[in-house]
mmCIF file of the N, C-alpha and C atoms, coordinates in Angstrom:
data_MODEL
# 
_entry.id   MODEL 
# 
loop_
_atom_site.group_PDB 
_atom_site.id 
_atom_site.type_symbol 
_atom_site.label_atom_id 
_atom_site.label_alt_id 
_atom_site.label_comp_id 
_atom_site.label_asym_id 
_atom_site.label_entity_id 
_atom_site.label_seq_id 
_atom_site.pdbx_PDB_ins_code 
_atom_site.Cartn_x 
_atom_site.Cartn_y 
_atom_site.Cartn_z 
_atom_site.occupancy 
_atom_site.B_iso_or_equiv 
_atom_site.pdbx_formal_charge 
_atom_site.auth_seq_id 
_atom_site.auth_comp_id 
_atom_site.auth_asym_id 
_atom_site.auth_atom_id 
_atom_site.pdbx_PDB_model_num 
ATOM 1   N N  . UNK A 1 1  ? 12.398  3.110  -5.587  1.00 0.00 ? 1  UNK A N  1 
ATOM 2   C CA . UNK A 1 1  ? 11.468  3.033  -4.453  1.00 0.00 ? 1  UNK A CA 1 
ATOM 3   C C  . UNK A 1 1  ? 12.272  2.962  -3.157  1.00 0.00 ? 1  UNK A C  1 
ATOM 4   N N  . UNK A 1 2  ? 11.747  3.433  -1.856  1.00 0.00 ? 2  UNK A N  1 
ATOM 5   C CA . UNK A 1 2  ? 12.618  3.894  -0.456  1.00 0.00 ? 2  UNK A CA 1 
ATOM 6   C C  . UNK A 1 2  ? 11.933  3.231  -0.236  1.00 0.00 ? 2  UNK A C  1 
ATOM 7   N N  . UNK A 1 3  ? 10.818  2.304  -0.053  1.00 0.00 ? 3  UNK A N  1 
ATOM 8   C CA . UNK A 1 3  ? 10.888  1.197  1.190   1.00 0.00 ? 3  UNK A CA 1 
ATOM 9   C C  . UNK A 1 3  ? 10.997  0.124  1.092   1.00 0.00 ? 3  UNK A C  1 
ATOM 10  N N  . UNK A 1 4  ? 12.390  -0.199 0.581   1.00 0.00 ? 4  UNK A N  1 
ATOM 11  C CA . UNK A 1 4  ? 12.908  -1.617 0.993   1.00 0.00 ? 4  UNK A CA 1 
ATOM 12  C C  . UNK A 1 4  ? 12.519  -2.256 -0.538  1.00 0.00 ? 4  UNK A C  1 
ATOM 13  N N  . UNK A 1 5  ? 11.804  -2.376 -1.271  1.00 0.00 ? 5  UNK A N  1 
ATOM 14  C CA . UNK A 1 5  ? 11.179  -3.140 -2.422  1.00 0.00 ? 5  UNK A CA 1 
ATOM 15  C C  . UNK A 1 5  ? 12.094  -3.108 -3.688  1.00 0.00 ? 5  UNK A C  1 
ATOM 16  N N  . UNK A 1 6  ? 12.493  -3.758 -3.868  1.00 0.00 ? 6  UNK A N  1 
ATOM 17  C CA . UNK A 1 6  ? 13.637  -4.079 -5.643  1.00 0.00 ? 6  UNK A CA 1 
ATOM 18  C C  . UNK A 1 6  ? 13.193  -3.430 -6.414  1.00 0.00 ? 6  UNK A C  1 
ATOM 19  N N  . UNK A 1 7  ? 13.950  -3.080 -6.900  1.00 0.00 ? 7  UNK A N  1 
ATOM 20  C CA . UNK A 1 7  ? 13.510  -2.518 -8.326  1.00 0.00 ? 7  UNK A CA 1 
ATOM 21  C C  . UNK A 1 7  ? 12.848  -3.602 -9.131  1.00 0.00 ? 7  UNK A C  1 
ATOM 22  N N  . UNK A 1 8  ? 12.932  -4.896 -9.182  1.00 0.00 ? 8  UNK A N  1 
ATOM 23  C CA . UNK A 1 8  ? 12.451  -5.885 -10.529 1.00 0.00 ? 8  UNK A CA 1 
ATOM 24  C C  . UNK A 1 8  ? 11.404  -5.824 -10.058 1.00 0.00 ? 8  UNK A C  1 
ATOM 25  N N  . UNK A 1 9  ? 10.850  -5.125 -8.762  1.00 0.00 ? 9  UNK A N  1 
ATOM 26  C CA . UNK A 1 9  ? 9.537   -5.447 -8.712  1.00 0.00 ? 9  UNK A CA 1 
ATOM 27  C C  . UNK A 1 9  ? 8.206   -4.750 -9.628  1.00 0.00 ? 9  UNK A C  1 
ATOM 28  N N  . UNK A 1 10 ? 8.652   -3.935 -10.482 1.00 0.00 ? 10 UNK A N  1 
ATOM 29  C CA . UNK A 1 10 ? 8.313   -2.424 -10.936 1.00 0.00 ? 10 UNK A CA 1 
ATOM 30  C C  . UNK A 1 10 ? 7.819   -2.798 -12.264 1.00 0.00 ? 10 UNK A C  1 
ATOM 31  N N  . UNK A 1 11 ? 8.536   -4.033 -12.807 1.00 0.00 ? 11 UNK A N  1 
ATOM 32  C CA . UNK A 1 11 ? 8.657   -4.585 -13.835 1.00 0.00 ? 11 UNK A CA 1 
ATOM 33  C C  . UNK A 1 11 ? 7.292   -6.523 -13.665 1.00 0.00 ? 11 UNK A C  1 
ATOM 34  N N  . UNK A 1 12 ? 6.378   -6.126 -14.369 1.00 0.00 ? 12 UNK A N  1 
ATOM 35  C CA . UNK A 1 12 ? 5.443   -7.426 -14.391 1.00 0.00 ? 12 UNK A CA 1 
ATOM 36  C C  . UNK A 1 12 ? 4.209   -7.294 -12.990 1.00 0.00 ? 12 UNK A C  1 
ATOM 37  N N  . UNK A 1 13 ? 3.829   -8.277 -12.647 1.00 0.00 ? 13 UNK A N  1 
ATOM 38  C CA . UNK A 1 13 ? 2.726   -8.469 -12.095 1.00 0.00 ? 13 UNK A CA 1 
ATOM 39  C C  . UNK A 1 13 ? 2.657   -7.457 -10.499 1.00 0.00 ? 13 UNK A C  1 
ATOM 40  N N  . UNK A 1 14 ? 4.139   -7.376 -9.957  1.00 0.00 ? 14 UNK A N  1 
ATOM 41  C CA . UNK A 1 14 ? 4.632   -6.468 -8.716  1.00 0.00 ? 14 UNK A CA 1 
ATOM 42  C C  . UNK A 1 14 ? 4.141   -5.531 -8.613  1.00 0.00 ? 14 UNK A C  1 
ATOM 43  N N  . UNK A 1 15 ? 4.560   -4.715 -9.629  1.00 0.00 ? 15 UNK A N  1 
ATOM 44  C CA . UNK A 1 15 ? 3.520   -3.197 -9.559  1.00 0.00 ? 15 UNK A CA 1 
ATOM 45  C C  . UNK A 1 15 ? 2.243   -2.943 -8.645  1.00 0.00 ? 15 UNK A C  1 
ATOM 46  N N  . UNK A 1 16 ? 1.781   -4.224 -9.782  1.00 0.00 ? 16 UNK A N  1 
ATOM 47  C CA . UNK A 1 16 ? 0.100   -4.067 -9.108  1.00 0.00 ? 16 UNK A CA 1 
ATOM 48  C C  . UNK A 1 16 ? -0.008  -4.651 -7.840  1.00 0.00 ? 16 UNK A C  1 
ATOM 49  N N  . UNK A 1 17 ? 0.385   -5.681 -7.375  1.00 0.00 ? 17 UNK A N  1 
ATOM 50  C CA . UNK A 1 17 ? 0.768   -5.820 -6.219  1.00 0.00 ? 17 UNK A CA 1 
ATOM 51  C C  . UNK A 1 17 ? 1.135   -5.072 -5.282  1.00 0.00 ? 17 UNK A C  1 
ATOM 52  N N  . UNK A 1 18 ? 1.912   -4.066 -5.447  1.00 0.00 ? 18 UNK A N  1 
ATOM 53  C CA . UNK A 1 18 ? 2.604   -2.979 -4.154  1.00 0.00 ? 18 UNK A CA 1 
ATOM 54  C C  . UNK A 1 18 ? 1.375   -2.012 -4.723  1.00 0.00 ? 18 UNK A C  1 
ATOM 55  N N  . UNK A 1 19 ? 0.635   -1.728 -5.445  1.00 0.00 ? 19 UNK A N  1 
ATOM 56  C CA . UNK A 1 19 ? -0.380  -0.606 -5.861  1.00 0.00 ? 19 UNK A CA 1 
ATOM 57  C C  . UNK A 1 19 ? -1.822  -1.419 -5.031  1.00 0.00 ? 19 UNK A C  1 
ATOM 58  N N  . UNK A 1 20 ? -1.906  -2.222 -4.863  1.00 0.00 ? 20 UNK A N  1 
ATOM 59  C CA . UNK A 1 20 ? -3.295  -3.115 -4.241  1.00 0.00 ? 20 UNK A CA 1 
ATOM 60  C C  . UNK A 1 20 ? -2.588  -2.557 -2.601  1.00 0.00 ? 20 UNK A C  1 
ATOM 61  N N  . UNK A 1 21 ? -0.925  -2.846 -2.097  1.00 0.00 ? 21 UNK A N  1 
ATOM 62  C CA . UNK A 1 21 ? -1.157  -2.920 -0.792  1.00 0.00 ? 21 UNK A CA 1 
ATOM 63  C C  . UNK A 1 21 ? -1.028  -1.411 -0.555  1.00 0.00 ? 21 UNK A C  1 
ATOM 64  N N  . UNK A 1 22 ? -0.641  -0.543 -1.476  1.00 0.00 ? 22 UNK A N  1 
ATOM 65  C CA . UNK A 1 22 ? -0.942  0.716  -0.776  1.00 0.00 ? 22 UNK A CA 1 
ATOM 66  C C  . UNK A 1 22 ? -2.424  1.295  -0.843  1.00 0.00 ? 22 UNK A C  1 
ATOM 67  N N  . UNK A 1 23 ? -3.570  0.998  -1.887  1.00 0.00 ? 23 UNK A N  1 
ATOM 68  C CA . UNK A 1 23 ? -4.624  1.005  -1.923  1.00 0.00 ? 23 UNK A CA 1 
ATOM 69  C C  . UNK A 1 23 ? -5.109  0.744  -0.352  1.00 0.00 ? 23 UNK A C  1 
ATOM 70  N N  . UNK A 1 24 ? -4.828  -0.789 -0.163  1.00 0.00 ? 24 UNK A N  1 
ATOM 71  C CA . UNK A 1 24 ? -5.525  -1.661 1.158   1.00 0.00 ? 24 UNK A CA 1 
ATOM 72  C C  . UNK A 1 24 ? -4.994  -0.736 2.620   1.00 0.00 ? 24 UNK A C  1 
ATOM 73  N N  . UNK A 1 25 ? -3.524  -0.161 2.358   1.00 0.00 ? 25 UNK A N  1 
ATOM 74  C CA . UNK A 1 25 ? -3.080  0.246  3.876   1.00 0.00 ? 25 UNK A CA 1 
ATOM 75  C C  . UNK A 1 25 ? -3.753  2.097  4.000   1.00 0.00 ? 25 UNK A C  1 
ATOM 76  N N  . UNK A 1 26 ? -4.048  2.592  2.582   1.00 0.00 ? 26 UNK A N  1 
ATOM 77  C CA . UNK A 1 26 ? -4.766  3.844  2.890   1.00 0.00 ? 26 UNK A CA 1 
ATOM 78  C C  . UNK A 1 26 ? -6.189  3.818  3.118   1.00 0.00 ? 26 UNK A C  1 
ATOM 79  N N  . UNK A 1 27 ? -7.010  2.546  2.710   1.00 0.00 ? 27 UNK A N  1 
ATOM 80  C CA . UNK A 1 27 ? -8.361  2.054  3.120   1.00 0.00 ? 27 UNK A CA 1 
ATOM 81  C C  . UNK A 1 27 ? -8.437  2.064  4.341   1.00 0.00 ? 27 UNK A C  1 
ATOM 82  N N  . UNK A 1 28 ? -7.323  1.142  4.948   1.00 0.00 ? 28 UNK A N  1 
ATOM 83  C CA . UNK A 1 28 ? -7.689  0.799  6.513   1.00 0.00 ? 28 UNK A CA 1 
ATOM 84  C C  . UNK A 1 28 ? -7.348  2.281  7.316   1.00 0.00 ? 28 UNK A C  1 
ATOM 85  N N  . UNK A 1 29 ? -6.666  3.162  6.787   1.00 0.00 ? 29 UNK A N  1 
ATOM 86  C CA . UNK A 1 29 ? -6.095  4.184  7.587   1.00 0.00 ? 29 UNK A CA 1 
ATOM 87  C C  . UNK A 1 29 ? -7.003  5.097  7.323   1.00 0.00 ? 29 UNK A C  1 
ATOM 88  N N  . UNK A 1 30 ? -8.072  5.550  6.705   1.00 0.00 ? 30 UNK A N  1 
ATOM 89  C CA . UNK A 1 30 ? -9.570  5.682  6.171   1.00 0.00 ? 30 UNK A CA 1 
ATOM 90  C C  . UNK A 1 30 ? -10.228 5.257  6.780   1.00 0.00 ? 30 UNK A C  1 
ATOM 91  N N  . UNK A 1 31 ? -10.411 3.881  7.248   1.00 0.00 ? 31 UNK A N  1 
ATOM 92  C CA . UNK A 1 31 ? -11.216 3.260  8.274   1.00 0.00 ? 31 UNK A CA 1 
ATOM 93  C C  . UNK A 1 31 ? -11.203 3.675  9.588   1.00 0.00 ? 31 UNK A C  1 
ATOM 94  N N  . UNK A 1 32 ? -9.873  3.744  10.169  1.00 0.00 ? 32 UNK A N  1 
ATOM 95  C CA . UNK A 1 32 ? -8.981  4.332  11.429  1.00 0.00 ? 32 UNK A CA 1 
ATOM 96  C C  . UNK A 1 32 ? -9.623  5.991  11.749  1.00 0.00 ? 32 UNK A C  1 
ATOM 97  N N  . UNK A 1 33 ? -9.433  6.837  10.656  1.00 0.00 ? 33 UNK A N  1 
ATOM 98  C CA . UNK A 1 33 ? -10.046 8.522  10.870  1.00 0.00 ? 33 UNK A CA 1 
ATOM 99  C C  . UNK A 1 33 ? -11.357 8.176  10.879  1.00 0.00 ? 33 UNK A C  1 
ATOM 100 N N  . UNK A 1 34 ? -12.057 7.522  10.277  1.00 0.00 ? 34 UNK A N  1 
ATOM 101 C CA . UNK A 1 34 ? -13.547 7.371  10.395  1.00 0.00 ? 34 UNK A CA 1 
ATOM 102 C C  . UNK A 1 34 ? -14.013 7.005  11.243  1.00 0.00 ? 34 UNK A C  1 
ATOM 103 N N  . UNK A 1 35 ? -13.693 5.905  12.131  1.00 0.00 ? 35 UNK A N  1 
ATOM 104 C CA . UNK A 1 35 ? -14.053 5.716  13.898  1.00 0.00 ? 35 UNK A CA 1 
ATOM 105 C C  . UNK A 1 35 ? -13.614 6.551  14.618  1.00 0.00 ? 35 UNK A C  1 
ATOM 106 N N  . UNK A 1 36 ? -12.312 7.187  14.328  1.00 0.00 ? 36 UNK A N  1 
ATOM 107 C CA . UNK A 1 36 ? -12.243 8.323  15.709  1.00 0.00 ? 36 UNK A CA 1 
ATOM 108 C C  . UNK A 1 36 ? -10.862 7.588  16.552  1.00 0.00 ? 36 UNK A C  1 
ATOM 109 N N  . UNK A 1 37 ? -10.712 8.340  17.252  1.00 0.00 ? 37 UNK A N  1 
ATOM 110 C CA . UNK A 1 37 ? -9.598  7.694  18.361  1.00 0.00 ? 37 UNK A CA 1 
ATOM 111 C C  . UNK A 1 37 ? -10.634 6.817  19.067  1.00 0.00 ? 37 UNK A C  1 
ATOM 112 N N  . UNK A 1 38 ? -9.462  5.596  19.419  1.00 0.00 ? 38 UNK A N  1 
ATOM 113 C CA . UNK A 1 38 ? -9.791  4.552  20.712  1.00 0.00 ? 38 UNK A CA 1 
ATOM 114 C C  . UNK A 1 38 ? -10.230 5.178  21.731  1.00 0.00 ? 38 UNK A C  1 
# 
């Protein structure tokens, strides 16, 4: 993985963890195109 994150993270509960915050940061960036520019 290239951003910054260990490898042991890949291994146990982490995964899902970095898979929830990329879920949550493409939601909000979903949210962001859906209002439109400021």
């Amino acid at each position: 993985m290239k951003n910054g994150i260990p490898g042991s993270i890949n291994f146990g509960p982490g995964i899902f963890f970095v898979k929830f915050l990329r879920l949550t940061s493409v939601f909000t960036s979903w949210k962001k195109l859906l209002k439109g520019p400021p």
